[in-house]
C-alpha positions, 0 to 999 in steps of 0.5 A: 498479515499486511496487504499493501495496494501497490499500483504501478505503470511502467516504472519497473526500475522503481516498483522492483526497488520498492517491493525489494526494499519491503521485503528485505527490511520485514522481520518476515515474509509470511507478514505480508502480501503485495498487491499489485495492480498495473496496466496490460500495456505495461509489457516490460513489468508484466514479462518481469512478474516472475523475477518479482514474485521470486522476492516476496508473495506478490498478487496481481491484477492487469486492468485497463489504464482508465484516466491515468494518474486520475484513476489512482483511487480505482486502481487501489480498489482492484488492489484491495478486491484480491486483499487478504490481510488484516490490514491494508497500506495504501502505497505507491510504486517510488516508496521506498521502505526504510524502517526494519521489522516494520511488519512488527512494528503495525501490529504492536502499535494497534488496536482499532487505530488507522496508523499513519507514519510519522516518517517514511523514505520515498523516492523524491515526492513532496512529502519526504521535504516535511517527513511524512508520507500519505500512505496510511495503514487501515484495519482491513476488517474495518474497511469491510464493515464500512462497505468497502467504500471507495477511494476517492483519491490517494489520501481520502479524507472521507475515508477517514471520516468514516473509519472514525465514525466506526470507532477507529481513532487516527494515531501517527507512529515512528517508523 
């Protein structure tokens, strides 16, 4: 199974776009998992959870919004607390999910690998100009063995670092 870190604020248009866009292009929905973190003032996504849970499984937690946009790396660790898959994807709320049977495609194209998409639609940041994303698939059991470290920021470059130095070896794949 695939957990993805999903945090959101008060974006509920695009975070329902995103999470329907997961769900309807997997091969299955026993694949995956979301989880979601947003804020408690976020009343407008909180009151839609039960709409949100009716289109994929969807695990949530409601914290403190800390520093904003500058917290990011923590939100994605309260995520990645209640994570039960084999594999975490750290992604953000404008992402949309083009690629079909993408649950299949992490699995058949793994083995003690951390896996970043060659491409992958997103709603407008600057990535979709150059066709990549940073939004990178880590092998959950690895992240564990390393101590769960935390993230630093979105795309932490340490993290790599020491998923490599375990022995995960970094592979761009089509999506």
């Amino acid at each position: 199974m695939i957990s993805i870190l999903l945090p959101s604020r008060k974006r509920l248009t695009k975070l329902t776009r995103c999470i329907r866009s997961i769900a309807d292009t997997a091969s299955s929905k026993d694949n995956f998992e979301v989880c979601l973190r947003i804020h408690r003032d976020d009343v407008e996504t909180i009151a839609a959870l039960p709409d949100l849970l009716k289109i994929c499984t969807v695990r949530v937690v409601i914290g403190l919004q800390h520093n904003g946009y500058n917290s990011l790396h923590w939100f994605y660790q309260e995520a990645a607390a209640i994570a039960r898959g084999d594999w975490v994807w750290v992604m953000n709320d404008d992402v949309v999910c083009r690629t079909y049977d993408w649950d299949k495609l992490i699995p058949e194209n793994i083995i003690n690998a951390i896996l970043m998409p060659e491409r992958f639609g997103n709603g407008g940041s600057m990535y979709e100009q150059c066709g990549t994303t940073p939004f990178m698939f880590v092998p959950n059991k690895s992240w564990v063995k390393c101590g769960r470290p935390e993230f630093v920021a979105q795309f932490d470059a340490s993290l790599w670092t020491l998923l490599r130095e375990h022995g995960y070896e970094t592979r761009f794949i089509p999506m």
